[in-house]
N, C-alpha and C positions, 0 to 999 in steps of 0.2 A: 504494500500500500504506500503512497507516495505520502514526502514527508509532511505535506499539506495539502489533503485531497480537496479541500475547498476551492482553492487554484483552477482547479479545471471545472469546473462551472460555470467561471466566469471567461473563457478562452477568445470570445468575439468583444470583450473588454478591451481596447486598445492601450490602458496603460495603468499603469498602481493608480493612479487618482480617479480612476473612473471607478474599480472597486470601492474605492472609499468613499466615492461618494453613493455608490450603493448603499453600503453599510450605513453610512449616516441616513439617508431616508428610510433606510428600517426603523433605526433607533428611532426617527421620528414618529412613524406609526405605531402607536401604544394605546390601548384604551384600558381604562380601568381591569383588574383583572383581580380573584381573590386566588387564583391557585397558585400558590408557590409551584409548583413544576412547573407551570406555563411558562414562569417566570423566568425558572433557573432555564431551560431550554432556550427561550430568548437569548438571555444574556450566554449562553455557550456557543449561540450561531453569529455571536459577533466578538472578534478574536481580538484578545487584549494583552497580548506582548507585549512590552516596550513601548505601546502606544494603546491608551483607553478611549478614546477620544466618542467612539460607538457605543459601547457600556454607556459612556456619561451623559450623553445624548438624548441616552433610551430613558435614564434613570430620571432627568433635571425634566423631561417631559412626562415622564409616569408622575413624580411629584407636584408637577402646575396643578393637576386635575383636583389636590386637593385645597378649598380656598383657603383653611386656616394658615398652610405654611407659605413664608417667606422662600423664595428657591433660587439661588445666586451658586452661579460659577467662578471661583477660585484660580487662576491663570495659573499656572507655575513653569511651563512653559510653552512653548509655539506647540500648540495640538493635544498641550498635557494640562487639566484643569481638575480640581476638586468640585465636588457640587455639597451645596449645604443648604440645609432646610430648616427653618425653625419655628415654632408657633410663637404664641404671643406669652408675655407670662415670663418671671423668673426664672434663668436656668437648672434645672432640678436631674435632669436624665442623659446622658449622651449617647447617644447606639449608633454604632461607625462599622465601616468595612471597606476593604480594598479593592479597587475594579479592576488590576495587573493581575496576570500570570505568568508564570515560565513561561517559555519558548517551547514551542511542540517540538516531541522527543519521537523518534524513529522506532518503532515496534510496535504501536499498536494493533490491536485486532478489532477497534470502532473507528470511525469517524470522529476525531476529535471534535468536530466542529457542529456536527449534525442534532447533538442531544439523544441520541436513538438510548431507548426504552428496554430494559430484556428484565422480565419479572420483578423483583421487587428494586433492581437497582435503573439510576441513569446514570449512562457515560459519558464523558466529553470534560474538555482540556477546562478546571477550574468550578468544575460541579461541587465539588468538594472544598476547595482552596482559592476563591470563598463566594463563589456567586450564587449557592444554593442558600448559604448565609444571608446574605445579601436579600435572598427572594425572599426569604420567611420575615424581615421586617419589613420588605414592600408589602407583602400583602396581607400583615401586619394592622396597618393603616387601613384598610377595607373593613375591619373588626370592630370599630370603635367611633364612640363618639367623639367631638372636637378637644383634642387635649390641650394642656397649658403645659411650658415649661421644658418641654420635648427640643434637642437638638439632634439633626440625623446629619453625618458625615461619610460623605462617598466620595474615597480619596486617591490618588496614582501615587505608583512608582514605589509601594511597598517590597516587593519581592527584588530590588537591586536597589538602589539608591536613597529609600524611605523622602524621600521632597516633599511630599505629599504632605507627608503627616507633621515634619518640620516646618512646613511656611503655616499650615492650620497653625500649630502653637503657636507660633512667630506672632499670626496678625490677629491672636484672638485676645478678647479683653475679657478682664470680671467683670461682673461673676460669672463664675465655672459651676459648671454641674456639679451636683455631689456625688452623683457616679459615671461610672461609664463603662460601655460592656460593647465590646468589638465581636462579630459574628464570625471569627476565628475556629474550625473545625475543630470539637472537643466531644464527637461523640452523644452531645447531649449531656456533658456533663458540664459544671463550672471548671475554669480553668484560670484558676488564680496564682498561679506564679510558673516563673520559667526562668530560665537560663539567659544571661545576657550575651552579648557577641564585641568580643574584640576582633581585628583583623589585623596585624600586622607586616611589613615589607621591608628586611633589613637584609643588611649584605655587610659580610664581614672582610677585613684585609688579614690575613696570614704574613709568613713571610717564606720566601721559595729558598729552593734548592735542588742539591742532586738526591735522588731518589733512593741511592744506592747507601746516600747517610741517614736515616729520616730527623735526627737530632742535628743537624744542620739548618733545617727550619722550622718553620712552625705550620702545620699544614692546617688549612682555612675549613677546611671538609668535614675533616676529622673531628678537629677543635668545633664544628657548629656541631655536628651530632652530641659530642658531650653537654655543649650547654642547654639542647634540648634535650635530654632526657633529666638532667639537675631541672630545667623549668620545667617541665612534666611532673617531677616528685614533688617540686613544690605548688602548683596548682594542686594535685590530686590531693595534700592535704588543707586545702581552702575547701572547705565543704560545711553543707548544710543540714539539716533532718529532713528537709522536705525532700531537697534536690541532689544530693550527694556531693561528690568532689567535682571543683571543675576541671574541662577539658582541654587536650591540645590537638590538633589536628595540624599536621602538616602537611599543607596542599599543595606548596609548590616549593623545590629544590631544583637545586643546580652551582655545582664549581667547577674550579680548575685551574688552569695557570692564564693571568689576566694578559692578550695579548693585546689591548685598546680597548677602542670603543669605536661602535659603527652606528651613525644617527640617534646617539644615545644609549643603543646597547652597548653592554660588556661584549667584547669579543671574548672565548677562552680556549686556550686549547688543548686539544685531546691525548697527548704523548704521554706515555707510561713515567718517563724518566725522569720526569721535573715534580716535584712540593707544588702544591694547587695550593695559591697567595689568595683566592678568592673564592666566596659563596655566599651564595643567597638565597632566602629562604618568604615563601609566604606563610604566615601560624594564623589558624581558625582557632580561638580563644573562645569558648564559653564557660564564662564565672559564674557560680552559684551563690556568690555575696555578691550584695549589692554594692558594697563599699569596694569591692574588687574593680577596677577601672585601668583604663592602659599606663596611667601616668607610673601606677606600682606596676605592672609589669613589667614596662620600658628601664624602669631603677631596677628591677630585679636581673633584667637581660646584661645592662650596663657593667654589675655586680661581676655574672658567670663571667661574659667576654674576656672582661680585663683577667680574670684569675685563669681563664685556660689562654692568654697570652696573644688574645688577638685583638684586632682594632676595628671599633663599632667606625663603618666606612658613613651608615645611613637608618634611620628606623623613619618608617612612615608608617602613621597611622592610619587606617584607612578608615574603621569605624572603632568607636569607643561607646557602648552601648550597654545598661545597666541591667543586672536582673531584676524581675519582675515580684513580687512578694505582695498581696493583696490578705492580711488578716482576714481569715473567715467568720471571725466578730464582727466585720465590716458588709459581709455578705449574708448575715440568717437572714434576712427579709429577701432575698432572689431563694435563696434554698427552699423557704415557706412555699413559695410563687410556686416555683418551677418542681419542686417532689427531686431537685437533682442534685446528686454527688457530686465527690471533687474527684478531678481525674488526677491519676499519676502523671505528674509531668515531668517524670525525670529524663526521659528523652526527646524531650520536646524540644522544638529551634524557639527563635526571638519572633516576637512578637512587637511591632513599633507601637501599640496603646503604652508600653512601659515607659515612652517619652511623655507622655501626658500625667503618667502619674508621676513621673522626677518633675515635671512642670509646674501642677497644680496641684500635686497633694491627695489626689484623692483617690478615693476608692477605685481598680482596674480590677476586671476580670473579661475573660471568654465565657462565649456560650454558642456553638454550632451544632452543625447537622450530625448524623453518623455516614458513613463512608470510607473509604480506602484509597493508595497510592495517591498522596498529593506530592506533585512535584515528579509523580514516574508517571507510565505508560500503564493506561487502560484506570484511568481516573474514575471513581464512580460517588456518588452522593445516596444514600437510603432514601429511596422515594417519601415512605412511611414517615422517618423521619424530620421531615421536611416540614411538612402539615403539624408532627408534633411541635419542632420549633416555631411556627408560626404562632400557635397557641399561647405558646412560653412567651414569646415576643410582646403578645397580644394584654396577656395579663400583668406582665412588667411595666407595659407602658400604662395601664390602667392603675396601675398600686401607683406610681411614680407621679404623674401628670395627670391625674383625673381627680377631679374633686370628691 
């Protein structure tokens, strides 16, 4: 099956902008709907990689239809906008979710793009991760009468860059809701804390020589594999009772002996005989304390280098990103609501609501669909549980914003 069968439908399309402007007249045509699956199907037949701009479209016009909310688009940048709705009334509630997904992955055995149906599950790219989310508080809003106090946020560029959710905080004023619950896939269960995300990009100097002495120099290779396993020990005992110890992931390596640089890369080269003077490394960092953040890890890395005898050449931070921890003292009135558990979130990734709650203080938790492989091939969302989240949705924002 081709990597995006969607593609060939449109083949008498003379160019990318003519699709897109497809797309965008779908998103336009929206009429009131109460079925969350109608909904997640929509938003799966319009594809939000690296660009939402159709998701947002669909969403900021399902929204008009209702008069009580205000419904403004968020720029962030050329084609990539938040959409945000609010009724009248004090802010008391926040319910947000992301309109990005991955990029379609090579294997499937559905249509990523189609929404196709097979008994109790639907398939397709972000059913699960988060547009079936998404659908259970559009339709949501069909359940209820005119609420106060309610803020809805539908935001881009969570799944690589978080913007989205960055300029919202940036250009938002008090008061802030006293909660807020992102449609982040939990199974149906609450999901109040998670692991935060460092990323770092450092590259060390060695010093070279001949091969044949290895105490002649200081090899660059060698020396980073020791300071990552000393960082490794010492992540793995920063740990939590919730969340366990944090992690290291080492996602990108490479040394050798430094022959330049070619348009900013390192040249290196591959011969047996020389001390490799150079390496560098990318580290996927999730800390289980919240106080854990890159400034101490970057002191800690500074720490190893110097004592295994090499020289820190660069560290870039790429993100510095806290964990997540939502007291469940702060959550018995959604548990009352919704009849729902807390999930185990020990292997769970980041979640960008955690920037809202280092921002404002307040109470963050998940609450999503049930489903399977987000982020892999043959994506699917629990039909059943869809309509259940909708309910949940339904009566949150009643307990929250309804008199």
């Amino acid at each position: 099956m081709p990597l995006v069968p969607w593609i060939h439908d449109f083949t008498i399309m003379r160019s990318r902008n003519e699709f897109f402007n497809w797309r965008n007249t779908m998103a336009t045509n929206v009429t009131k709907r109460l079925d969350p699956v109608t909904i997640t199907r929509d938003l799966v037949k319009l594809p939000s990689y690296e660009q939402e701009a159709g998701v947002g479209e669909y969403i900021f016009n399902y929204l008009q239809q209702f008069s009580y909310l205000t419904v403004t688009k968020q720029v962030i940048a050329p084609g990539r906008f938040n959409v945000i709705a609010r009724t009248a009334g004090e802010p008391k509630l926040l319910l947000a979710g992301h309109m990005d997904t991955v990029v379609p992955k090579e294997g499937w055995t559905h249509d990523q793009f189609k929404g196709a149906i097979e008994g109790s599950r639907l398939y397709g790219l972000g059913t699960y991760d988060m547009k079936g989310g998404i659908a259970a508080v559009l339709s949501a809003l069909n359940q209820i009468p005119e609420p106060s106090g309610l803020t809805l946020l539908f935001y881009c560029d969570e799944e690589f860059g978080f913007s989205g959710m960055k300029t919202f905080i940036k250009q938002e004023k008090p008061p802030y809701p006293k909660l807020v619950l992102t449609a982040e896939p939990s199974n149906l269960q609450i999901w109040n804390t998670h692991r935060g995300l460092i990323e770092l990009h450092l590259a060390l100097k060695g010093i070279t020589g001949h091969a044949a002495n290895p105490a002649a120099g200081v090899n660059a290779i060698t020396g980073l594999q020791l300071v990552l396993s000393q960082l490794h020990d010492w992540l793995k005992a920063a740990r939590t009772p919730s969340l366990g110890s944090s992690s290291l992931n080492v996602a990108y390596l490479r040394g050798g002996l430094k022959r330049g640089e070619d348009q900013g890369e390192v040249v290196l080269g591959k011969d047996g005989n020389n001390i490799a003077d150079y390496a560098e490394a990318i580290l996927d960092i999730r800390p289980t304390k919240p106080e854990l953040r890159a400034g101490a890890v970057v002191s800690r890395l500074e720490k190893l280098i110097a004592a295994a005898g090499l020289e820190l050449l660069k560290v870039e931070v790429r993100h510095d990103l806290g964990a997540l921890y939502t007291d469940p003292q702060e959550l018995t009135a959604i548990e009352a609501i919704t009849g729902a558990t807390y999930l185990n979130a020990a292997t769970k990734g980041y979640g960008d609501g955690q920037l809202i709650q280092e921002a404002w203080g307040v109470p963050v938790a998940n609450l999503g669909p049930k489903g399977a492989n987000p982020h892999a091939v043959d994506e699917w969302v629990d039909i059943a549980s869809l309509k259940t989240l909708m309910d949940m949705y339904t009566r949150i924002i009643q307990h929250y914003c309804q008199a």
